[in-house]
N, C-alpha and C positions, 0 to 999 in steps of 0.2 A: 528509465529514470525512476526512483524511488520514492522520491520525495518524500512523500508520508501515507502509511496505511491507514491513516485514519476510517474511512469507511468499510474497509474490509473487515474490521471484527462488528462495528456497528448495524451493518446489514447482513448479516450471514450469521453471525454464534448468536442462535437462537436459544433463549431458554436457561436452564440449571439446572443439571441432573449430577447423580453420583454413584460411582462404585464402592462395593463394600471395602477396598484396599484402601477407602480414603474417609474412613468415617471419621469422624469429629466430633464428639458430644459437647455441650458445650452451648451458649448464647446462641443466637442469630448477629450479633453484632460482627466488628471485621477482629478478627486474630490480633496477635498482637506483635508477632512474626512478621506483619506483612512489614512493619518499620522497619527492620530490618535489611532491608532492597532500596536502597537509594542508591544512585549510582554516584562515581568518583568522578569528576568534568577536569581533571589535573591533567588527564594527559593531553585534553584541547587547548586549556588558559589556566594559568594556577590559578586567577582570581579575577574578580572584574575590577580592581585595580590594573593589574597584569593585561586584560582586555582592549582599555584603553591607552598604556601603553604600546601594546604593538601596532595598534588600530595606526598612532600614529606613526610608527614606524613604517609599516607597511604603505601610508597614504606618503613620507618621505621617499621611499624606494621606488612607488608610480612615476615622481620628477623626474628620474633618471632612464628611468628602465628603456626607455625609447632609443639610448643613445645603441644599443644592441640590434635595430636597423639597421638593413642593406648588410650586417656583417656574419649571420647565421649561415649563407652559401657561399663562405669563401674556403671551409677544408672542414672533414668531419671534428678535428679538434675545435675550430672554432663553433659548430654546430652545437656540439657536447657542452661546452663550456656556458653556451648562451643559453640552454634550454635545460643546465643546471640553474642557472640564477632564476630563471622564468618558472620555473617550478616550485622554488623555495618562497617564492614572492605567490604564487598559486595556491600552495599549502597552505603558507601563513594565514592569508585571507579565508580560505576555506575552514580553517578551525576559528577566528574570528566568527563565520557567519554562522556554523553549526552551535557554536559554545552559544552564542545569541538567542538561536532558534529554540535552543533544549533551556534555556534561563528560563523566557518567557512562556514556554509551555508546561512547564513546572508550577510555575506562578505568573497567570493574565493578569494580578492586580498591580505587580509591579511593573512603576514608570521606569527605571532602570533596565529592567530587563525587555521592555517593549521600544524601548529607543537601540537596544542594541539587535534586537529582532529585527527593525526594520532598518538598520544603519548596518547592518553585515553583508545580507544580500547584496546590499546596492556598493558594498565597496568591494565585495567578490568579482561585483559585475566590470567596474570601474577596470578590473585587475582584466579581466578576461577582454575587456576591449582595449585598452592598452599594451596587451600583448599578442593581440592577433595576428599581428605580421608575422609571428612563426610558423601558421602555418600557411601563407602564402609564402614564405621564403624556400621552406622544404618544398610545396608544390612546385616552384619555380626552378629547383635544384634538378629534381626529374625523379622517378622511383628508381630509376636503371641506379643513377649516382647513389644514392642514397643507402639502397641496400646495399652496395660496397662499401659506404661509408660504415654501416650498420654491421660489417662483417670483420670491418677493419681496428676499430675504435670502440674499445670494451666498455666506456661511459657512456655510449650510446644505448647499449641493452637497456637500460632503467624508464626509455625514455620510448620504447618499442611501439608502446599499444596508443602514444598521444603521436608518434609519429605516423602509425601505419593510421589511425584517424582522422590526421589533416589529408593524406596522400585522400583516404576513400572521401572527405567531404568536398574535395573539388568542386568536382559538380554542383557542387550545392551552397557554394559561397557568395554569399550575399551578389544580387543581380545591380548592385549600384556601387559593389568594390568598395565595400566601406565596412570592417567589422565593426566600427567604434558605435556606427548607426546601428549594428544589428545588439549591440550591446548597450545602449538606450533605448531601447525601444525592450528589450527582457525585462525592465523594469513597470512596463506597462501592467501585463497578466499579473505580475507580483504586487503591485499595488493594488490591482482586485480583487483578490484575494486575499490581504490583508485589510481591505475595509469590509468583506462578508464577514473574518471573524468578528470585526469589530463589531460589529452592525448585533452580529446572531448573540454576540456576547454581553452586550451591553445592558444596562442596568433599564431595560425599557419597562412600561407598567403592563408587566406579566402579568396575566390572569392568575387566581389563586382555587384552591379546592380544598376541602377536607380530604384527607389520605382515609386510606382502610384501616388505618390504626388510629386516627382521628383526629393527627396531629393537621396544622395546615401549611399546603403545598402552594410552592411558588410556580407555577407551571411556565419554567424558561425551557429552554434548549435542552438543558441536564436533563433537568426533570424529565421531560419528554423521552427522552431517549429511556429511562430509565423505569417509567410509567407504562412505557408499553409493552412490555413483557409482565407485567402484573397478573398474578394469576387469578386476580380477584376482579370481573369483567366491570364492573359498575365501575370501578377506578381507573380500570384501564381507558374504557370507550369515554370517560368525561375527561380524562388527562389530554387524550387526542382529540376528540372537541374543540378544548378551550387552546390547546397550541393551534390549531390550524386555524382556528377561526380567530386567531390573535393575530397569526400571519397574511390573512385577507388584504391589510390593506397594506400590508409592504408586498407584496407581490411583483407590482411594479418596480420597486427599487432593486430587490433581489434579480428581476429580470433583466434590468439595466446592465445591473454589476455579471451575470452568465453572460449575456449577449455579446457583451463587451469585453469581455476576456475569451470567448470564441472568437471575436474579430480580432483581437491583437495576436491569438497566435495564429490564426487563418494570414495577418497580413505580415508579421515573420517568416511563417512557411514560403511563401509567393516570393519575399525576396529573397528565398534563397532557394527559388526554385522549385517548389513542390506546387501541386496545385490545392493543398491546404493543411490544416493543422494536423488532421488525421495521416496522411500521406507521410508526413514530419516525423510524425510520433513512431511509425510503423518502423519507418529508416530508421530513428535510433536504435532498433532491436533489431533490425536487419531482415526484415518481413516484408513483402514486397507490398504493393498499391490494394490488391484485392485481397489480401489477406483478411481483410474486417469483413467484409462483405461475403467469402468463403465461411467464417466463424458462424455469422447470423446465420445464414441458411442451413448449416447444422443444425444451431440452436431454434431454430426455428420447425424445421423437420419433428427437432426434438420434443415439440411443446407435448405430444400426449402422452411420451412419460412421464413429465411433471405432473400433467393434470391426472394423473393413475396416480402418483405419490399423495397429492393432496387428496383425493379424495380417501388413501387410508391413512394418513395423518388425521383426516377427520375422526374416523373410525375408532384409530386409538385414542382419541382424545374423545370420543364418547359425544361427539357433535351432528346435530343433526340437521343444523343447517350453519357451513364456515361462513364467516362474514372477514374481510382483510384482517380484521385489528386482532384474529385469532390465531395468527398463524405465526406469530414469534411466541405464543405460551406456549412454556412447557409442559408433556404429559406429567401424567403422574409417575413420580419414582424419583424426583428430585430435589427432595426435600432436606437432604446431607449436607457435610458442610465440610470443608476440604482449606488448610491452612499452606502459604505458599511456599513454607520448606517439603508439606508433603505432594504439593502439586510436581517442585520442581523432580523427588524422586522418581515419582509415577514417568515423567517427563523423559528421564534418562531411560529407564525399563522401556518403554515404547519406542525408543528410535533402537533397538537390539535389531533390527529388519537391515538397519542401514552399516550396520558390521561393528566389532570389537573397537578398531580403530577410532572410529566415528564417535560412538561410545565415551573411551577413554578423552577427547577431545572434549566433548562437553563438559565432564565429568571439571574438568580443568578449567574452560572459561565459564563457568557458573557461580564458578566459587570467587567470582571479580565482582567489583560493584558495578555491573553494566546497566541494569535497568532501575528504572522509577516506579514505583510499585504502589507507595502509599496513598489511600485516601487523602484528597483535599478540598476544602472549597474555595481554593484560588490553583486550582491547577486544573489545565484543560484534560477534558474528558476525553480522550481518543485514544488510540491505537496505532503508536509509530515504532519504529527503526532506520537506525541511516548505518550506513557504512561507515568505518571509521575513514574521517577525514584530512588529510597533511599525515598520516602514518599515527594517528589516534587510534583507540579502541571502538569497537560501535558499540550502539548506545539503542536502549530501546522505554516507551513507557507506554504506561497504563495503567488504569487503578484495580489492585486485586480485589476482587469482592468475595473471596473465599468461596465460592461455589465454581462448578466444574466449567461452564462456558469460561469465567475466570481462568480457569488451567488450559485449559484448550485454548484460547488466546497465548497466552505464557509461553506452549508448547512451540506456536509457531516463529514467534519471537527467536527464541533459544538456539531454536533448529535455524534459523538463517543466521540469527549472529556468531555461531560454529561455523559454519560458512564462509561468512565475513569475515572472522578473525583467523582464517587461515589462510588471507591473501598474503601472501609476500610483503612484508615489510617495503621495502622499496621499489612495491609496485602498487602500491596503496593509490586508492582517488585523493587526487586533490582535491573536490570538490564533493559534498556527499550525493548530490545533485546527478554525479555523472554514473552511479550505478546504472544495472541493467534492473530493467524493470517488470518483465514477462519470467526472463529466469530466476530472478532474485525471489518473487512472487510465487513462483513454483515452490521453489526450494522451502517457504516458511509456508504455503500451503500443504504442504508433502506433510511438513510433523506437525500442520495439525489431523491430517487426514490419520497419521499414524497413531495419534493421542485418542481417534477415535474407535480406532479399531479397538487397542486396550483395552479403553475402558469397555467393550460391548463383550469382548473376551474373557473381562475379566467384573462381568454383572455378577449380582447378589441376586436370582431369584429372575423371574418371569417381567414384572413388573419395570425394575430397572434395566431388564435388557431392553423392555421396549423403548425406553425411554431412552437410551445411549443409541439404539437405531434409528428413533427420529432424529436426534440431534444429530448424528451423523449426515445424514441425507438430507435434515434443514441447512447444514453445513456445504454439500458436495451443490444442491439446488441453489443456495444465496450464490455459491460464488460464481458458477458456469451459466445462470439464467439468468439472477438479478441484474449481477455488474454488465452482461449480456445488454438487457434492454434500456440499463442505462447508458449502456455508450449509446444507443444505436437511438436513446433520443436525442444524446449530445449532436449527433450526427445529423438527423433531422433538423434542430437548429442551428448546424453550420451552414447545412444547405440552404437554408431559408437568409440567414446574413450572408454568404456567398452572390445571391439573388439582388442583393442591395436589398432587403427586409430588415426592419427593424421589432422582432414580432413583442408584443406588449405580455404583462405577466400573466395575465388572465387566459392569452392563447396558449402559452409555456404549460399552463396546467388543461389547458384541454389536449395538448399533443400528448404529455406524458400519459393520464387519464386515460386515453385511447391503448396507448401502445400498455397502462397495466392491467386491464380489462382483457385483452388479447392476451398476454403471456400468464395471467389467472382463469383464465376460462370463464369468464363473469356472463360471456349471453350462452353459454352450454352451462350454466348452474353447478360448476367446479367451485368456484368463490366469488360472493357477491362482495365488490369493490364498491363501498359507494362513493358518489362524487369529491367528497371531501379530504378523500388521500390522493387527489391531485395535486395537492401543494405538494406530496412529497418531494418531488424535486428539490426543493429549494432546500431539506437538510442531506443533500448528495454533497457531502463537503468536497470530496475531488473534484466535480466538476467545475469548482468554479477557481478551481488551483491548473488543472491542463487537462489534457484528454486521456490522461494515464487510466482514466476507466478502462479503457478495452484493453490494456494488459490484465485485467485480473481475467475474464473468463479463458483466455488462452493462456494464464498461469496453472488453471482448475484442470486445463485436460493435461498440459506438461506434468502438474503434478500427481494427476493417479494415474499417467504411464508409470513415472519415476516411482513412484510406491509400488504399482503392478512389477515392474522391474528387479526392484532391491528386493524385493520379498522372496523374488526367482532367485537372487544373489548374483544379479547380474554386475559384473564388475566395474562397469563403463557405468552404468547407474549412478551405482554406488561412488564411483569417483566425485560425480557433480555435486556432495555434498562439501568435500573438503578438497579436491584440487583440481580445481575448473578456473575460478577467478585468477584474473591476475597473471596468468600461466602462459596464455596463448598470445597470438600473435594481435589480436583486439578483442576486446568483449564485446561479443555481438550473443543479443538470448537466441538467437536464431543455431548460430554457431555450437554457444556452448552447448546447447539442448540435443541439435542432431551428434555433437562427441557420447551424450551419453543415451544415444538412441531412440531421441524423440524429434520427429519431424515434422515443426508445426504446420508447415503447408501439405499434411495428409492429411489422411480421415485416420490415421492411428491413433492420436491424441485423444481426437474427438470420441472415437472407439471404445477408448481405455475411460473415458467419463460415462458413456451409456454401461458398461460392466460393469463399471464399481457401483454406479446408482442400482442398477439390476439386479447384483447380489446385497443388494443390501433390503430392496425393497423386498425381493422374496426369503430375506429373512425374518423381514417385519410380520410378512406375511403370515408364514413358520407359525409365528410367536400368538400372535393375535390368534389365528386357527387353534390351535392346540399346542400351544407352551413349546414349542420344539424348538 
């Protein structure tokens, strides 16, 4: 599941560096290009007039749509014909609830677009519980019948990968035989998560500071995120101060709202079978029960290459003693400035590894209004993409800030929605919700790892390669160790509500605290963490949306196999970027990853992330020694 990458560019693209292919003389301010990049929302809703008329169309189509029980197993024509309407009534709502989600993420101040944010889901949901007898009717039909059906009756093909889906979720369908409940109760975790935004977003009396330029800072949420990479320490260390120490006494509240969306999909999972949300999450991607537990103990084995990185991350940064709040600055060599026409060229040039074809495809959907690019101060700060949804375009956003973490974000975007936009037309998700979420992950971590290589291939001098090497490996490190330890706290506080605990927010930042002292080397004098970025938890936006954390680190090793792969020109690779989705008989990351020769339950994955961090580190090495 997809849902949103928010976190993934926020914890991992560390910094702003640049290549000489992308100078820019010119202000510091943002381009003027980057306006530019708004994207077209016509092929989900013409308009939000348009919105609310189908809203109600679709809630008239729900009164009916039932009369389609008991009559799906009576011959493949009538299967086809019912699981035509059931899909068109799935689409529709599916671009209702995306068109909603990308309004309001556009623009959080508008009450229009936050009413249709939170009224889309819930009538997507409405839709998905209202039609869940379809797959209890194929279940009941038998797979024997079915796949004759399926062999027989040519409007079945379209309907392949939600039919071979109900057959595999058997097992796993609600233990009280009731989807409608399992579909009231999806609305729980979702309204969690949209009161965190609310909560993190809201106009509360943010602490305030002088900036480095002197002007004064409201220290919200933005701010923060955007303060801590300040290459100027005095502004950095007091931006994170007065956030955290603004956050103290909502602690509790945020704890509430985690805990509590752990327990609602811990008690979804259970009725439908698993023994909890993690177990859930893994089945979606087609990974067995230990899979999570397999990963950590890699990553965990792995810790003293990290802690070797970091301590010459320090080195190149000329530190003599790292402290946490230093380790998303970037070295020196970053100080260029890069516009998002030239970002996206660089963009195309870099994925050249993944073939001509691949190439020519971007080259094509680039030039579409798919992303949201601009600067705003009513538009959420993050880092998404969704598939396109009812046979839509995808759509991706974030704000360009003309520096190269800016393109390297952009890069990974691009490289998945090439991907995306070459599913099949009429094998498109319904829902943007029902992507896969480890391969998907891959596939936009792949071009950014490949935007990395570039630019370090293609540095100005000594100084800037060092600087394209940390970011690289502050890159390959956020996303295979950070997203690492934060699943594996989500996991600890499943455990603990699992137990009947209800643990308070003060203990939330002592588990994390622990678990980031351990993966920083804080009592071996690797990085002293002090106490006070124990709150971090609480700006881990995914975890309080599902447990889709622990797809990114087993995205990290899929993706620099598949880069280690295409680079060989390996062909099977190479396919996963443009004809994998859509194609097969379901989308499982599990599936399509081993087609293109990645097998997340080995140690090759994981293998292909100790190489690429390896060669990269003893390049850094190289460089810092003697310029080589």
């Amino acid at each position: 599941m997809i849902r949103r990458y928010r976190t993934l560019c926020l914890l991992a693209a560390i910094g702003s560096l640049f290549a000489s292919p992308f100078v820019l003389a010119g202000e510091s301010r943002f381009s003027d290009d980057v306006h530019r990049y708004v994207w077209d929302l016509s092929s989900l809703v013409p308009s939000d007039a348009a919105w609310e008329e189908e809203r109600a169309a679709v809630a008239k189509k729900l009164e009916t749509i039932g009369r389609l029980r008991g009559t799906l197993g009576a011959n493949a024509r009538a299967l086809a014909a019912g699981l035509d309407e059931i899909a068109e009534l799935r689409r529709s709502a599916g671009r209702l609830e995306l068109y909603g989600v990308l309004r309001t993420d556009a623009d959080i101040k508008s009450e229009k677009a936050a009413r249709m944010a939170a009224a889309g889901p819930a009538l997507a949901n409405q839709v998905d519980s209202a039609t869940g007898f379809a797959g209890d009717e194929i279940r009941s039909t038998g797979e024997k019948r079915i796949e004759e059906w399926l062999k027989s009756e040519p409007r079945l093909e379209v309907h392949r990968r939600r039919i071979h889906q109900a057959l595999r979720d058997g097992p796993h369908v609600s233990a009280l035989g009731s989807q409608a409940l399992l579909g009231e109760l999806a609305d729980w975790p979702d309204g969690l998560a949209r009161t965190y935004w609310a909560l993190l977003e809201s106009d509360l009396p943010w602490p305030t500071m002088t900036g480095a330029d002197g002007s004064e800072v409201v220290v919200n949420n933005t701010a923060f995120l955007r303060l801590r990479n300040s290459t100027n320490p005095g502004e950095r260390r007091k931006a994170t101060e007065l956030f955290f120490r603004r956050l103290a006494p909502l602690e509790d509240v945020f704890g509430v709202l985690l805990t509590r969306r752990i327990q609602a999909d811990a008690t979804i999972a259970r009725q439908r079978r698993f023994r909890d949300g993690i177990e859930a999450q893994l089945f979606r991607e087609g990974l067995p029960p230990d899979a999570h537990r397999a990963m950590l103990a890699v990553v965990h084995s792995s810790l003293p290459l990290l802690h070797r990185y970091l301590r010459l991350r320090s080195r190149a940064l000329g530190l003599t003693g790292a402290t946490f709040d230093t380790i998303r600055v970037p070295p020196p060599g970053g100080e260029k400035r890069i516009t998002a026409g030239q970002s996206l060229s660089a963009i195309v040039a870099a994925s050249a590894p993944l073939g001509e074809e691949f190439q020519a495809k971007m080259r094509e959907s680039l030039a579409k209004p798919w992303v949201h690019q601009p600067p705003s101060p009513t538009k959420r700060d993050t880092y998404e993409i969704f598939p396109g949804a009812g046979g839509a375009r995808p759509f991706g956003l974030m704000t360009f800030r003309d520096d190269l973490a800016s393109s390297r974000a952009l890069a990974g975007l691009a490289t998945l929605m090439v991907t995306f936009a070459a599913v099949p037309p009429e094998r498109s998700f319904d829902r943007w919700e029902e992507d896969t979420g480890v391969f998907s992950n891959g596939i936009l971590e792949a071009g950014r790892f490949l935007h990395d290589d570039y630019v370090i291939d293609h540095a100005d001098g000594r100084t800037e390669r060092i600087a394209a090497l940390v970011n690289a490996v502050d890159s390959l490190g956020g996303a295979f160790f950070r997203y690492a330890m934060a699943s594996e706290f989500e996991s600890a506080v499943q455990e603990a509500v699992l137990r009947g605990e209800a643990p308070s927010g003060r203990q939330l930042t002592e588990t994390y605290l622990s678990l980031l002292r351990k993966y920083y080397g804080h009592e071996t004098g690797v990085i002293d963490v002090d106490e006070i970025f124990g709150r971090e938890w609480i700006t881990n936006r995914v975890s309080f949306i599902s447990f889709e954390m622990l797809n990114f680190p087993l995205a990290a090793a899929a993706a620099a196999s598949l880069v280690e792969k295409a680079r060989a020109a390996d062909g099977s690779a190479r396919s996963a970027f443009l004809h994998a989705l859509g194609r097969g008989e379901i989308d499982l990351s599990s599936e399509l990853l081993k087609n293109a020769g990645v097998d997340l339950a080995t140690a090759g994955p994981y293998e292909a992330v100790g190489r690429r961090m390896n060669g990269l580190i003893a390049r850094l090495e190289r460089q810092l020694d003697n310029g080589q």
